[in-house]
C-alpha positions as CSV (number, residue, x, y, z in Angstrom):
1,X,-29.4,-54.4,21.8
2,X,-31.9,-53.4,18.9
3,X,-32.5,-56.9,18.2
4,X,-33.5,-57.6,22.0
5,X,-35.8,-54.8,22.1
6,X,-37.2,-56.1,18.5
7,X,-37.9,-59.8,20.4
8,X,-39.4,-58.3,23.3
9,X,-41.6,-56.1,21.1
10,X,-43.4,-58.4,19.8
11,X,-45.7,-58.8,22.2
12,X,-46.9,-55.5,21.0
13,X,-47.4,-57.3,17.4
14,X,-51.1,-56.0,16.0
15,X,-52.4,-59.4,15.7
16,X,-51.3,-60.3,18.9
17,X,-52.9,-57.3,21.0
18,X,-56.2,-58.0,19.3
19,X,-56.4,-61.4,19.7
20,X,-55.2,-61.1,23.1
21,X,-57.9,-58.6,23.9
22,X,-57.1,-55.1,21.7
23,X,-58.6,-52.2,23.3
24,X,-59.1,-53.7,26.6
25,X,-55.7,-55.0,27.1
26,X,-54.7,-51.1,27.0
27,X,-57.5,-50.5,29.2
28,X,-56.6,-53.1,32.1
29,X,-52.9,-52.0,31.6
30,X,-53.0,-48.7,32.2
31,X,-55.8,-49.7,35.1
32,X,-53.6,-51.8,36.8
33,X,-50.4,-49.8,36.6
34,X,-52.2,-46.7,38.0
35,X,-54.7,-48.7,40.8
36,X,-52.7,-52.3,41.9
37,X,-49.4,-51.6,43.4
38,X,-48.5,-55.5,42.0
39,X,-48.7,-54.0,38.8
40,X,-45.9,-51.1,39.0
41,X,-43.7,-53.3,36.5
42,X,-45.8,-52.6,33.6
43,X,-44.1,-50.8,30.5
44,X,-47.3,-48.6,30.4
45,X,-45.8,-46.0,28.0
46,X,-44.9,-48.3,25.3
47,X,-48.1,-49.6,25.4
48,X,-49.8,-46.6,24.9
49,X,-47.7,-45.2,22.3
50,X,-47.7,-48.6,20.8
51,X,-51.7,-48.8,21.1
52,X,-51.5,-44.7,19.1
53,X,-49.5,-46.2,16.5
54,X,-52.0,-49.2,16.1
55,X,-54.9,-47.0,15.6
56,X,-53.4,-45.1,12.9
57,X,-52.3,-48.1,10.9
58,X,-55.8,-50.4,11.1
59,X,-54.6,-52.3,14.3
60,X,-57.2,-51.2,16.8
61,X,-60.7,-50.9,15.6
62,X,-61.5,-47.6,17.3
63,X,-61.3,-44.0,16.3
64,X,-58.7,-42.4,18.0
65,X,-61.3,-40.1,20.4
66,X,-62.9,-43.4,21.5
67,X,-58.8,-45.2,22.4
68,X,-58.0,-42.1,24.5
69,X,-61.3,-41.4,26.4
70,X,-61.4,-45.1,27.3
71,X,-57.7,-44.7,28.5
72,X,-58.2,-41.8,30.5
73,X,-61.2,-43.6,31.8
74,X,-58.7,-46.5,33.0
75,X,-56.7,-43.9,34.5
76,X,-59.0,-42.0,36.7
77,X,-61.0,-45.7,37.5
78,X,-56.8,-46.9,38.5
79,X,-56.3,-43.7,40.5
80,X,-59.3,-43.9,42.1
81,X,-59.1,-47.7,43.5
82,X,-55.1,-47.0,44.6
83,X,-56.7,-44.0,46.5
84,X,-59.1,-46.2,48.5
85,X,-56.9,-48.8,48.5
86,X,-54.6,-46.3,50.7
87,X,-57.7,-44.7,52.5
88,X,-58.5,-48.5,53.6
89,X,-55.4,-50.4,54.4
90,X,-52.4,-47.9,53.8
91,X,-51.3,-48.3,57.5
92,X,-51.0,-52.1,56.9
93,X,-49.0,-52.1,53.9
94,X,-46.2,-50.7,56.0
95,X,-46.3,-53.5,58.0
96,X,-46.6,-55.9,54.9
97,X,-43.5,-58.0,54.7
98,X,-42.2,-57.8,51.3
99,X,-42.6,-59.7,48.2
100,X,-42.0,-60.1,44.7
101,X,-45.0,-58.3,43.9
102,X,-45.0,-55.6,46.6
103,X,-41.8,-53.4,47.9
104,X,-42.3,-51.3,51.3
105,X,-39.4,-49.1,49.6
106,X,-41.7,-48.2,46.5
107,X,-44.4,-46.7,49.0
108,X,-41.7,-45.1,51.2
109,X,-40.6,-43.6,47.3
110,X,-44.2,-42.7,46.5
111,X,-44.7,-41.1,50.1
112,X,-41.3,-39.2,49.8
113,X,-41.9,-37.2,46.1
114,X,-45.1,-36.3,47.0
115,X,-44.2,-34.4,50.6
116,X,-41.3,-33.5,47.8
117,X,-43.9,-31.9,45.2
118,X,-47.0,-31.6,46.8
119,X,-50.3,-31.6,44.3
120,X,-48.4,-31.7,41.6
121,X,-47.1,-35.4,42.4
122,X,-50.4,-36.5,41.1
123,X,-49.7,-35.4,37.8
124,X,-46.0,-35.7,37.6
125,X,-46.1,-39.0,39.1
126,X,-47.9,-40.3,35.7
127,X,-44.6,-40.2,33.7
128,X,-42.7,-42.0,36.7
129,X,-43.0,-45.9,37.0
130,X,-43.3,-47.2,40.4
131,X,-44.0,-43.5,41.7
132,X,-47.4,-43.6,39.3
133,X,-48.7,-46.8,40.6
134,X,-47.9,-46.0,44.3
135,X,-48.8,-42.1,44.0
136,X,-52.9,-42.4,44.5
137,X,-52.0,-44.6,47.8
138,X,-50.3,-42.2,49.5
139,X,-52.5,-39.6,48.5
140,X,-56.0,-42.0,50.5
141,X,-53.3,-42.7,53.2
142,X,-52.5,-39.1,54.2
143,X,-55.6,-38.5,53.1
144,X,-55.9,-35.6,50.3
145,X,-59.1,-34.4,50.0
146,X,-61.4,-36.9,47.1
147,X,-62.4,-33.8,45.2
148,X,-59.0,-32.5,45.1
149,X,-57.6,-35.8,44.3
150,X,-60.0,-36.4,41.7
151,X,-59.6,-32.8,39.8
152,X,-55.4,-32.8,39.7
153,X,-56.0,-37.5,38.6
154,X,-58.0,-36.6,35.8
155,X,-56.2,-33.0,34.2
156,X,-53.3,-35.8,35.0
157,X,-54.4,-38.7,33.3
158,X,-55.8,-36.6,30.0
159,X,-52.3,-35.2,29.9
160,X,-50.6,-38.4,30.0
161,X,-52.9,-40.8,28.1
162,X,-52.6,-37.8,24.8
163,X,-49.2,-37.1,25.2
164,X,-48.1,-41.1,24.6
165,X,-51.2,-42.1,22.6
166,X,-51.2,-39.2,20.0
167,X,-47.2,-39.2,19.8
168,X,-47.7,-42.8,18.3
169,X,-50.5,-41.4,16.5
170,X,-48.9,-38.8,14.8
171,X,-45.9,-41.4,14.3
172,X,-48.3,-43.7,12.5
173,X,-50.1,-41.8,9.9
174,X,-46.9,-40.3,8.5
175,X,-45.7,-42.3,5.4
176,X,-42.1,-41.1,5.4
177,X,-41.9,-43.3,8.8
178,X,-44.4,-46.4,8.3
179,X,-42.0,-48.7,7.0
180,X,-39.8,-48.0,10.3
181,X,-42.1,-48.2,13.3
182,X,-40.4,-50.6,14.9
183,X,-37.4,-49.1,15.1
184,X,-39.3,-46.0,16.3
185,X,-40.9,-47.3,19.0
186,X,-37.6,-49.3,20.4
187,X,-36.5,-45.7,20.2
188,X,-39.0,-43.9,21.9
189,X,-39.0,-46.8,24.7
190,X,-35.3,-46.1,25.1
191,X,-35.1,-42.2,25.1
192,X,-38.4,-42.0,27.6
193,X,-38.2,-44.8,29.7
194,X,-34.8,-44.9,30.3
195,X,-34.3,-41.7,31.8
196,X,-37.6,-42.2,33.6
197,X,-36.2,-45.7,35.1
198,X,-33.2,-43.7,35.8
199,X,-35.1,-40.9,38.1
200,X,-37.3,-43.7,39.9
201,X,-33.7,-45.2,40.9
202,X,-32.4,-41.7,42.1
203,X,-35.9,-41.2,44.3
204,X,-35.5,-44.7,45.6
205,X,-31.8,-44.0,46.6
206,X,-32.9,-40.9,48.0
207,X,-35.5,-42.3,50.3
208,X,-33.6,-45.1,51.2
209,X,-31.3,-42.6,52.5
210,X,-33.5,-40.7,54.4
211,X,-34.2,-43.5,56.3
212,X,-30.9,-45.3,56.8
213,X,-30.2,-41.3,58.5
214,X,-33.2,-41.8,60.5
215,X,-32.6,-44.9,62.5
């Protein structure tokens, strides 16, 4: 198992992120996981804690203030398109047939935890994959009021973007754990997505439910 998650992290290899694109790879990952429901699939928390560690070690050639106001920028930019993606053509994604890229069940997911939470689904639905990239639709769809919206997306997105980027951070300028990032970050993938994975499952399951009871 730690040798799978050792292959498949080195994608996140320093060398690799900058030649692939550094800081703007971060910045159309966490865009596109937060704004284009084809997207959802992204492991967007292991890039950003990934992208903290990189800055402490040399690997990004940014100061950390500059990585995470850039990030958060993605994130409110993200949030922002999924809301007028839902404000323009939420009706019609119910009635898009399903692909490999899109699931009607996510946005039935999405539509369920927020009547389940409310405002703060926008800032919960950060640390929830599926739920964060589907979250801003539903919120144009119903629709919540833009300044509203805007307000609880950006204390959101400053929470999230710190909370992964500064873990890896922190992580990265100790020199007790330098010589084992990589196992640290197979760790930190496993004890947050996991459980996250886990709850998106349970909501789906849920709403799937609701709906079966419906018909």
């Amino acid at each position: 198992m730690i040798l799978l998650f050792s292959d498949l992290l080195s994608i996140f290899d320093v060398e690799s992120l900058i030649r692939n694109g550094g800081l703007l790879i971060l910045f159309l990952v966490v865009y596109g996981s937060t704004g284009l429901f084809f997207c959802f699939f992204l492991p967007t928390g292991a890039f950003l804690f990934t992208g903290g560690i990189f800055a402490a070690t040399g690997g990004l050639n940014y100061d950390i203030f500059t990585i995470c106001s850039v990030l958060i920028l993605a994130s409110v930019l993200g949030n922002v398109t999924g809301y007028w993606l839902g404000w323009k053509t939420g009706p019609l994604l119910y009635k898009k047939e399903d692909s490999r890229f899109f699931k009607k069940q996510h946005l039935v997911t999405a539509d369920s935890f927020y009547k389940k939470f409310d405002w703060l689904a926008i800032p919960l639905a950060f640390y929830l994959p599926i739920i964060r990239t589907f979250s801003p639709v539903v919120s144009g769809m119903i629709p919540m009021k833009f300044r509203r919206f805007i307000l609880l997306t950006i204390a959101g997105s400053v929470i999230w973007i710190l909370s992964f980027v500064l873990a890896g951070y922190f992580i990265g300028r100790s020199p007790l754990l330098k010589s084992s990032v990589k196992y640290i970050v197979i760790a930190f993938i496993l004890v947050v997505t996991v459980p996250l994975v886990m709850t998106t499952i349970k909501e789906i399951k849920k709403s799937r439910k609701a709906v079966v009871s419906k018909k």
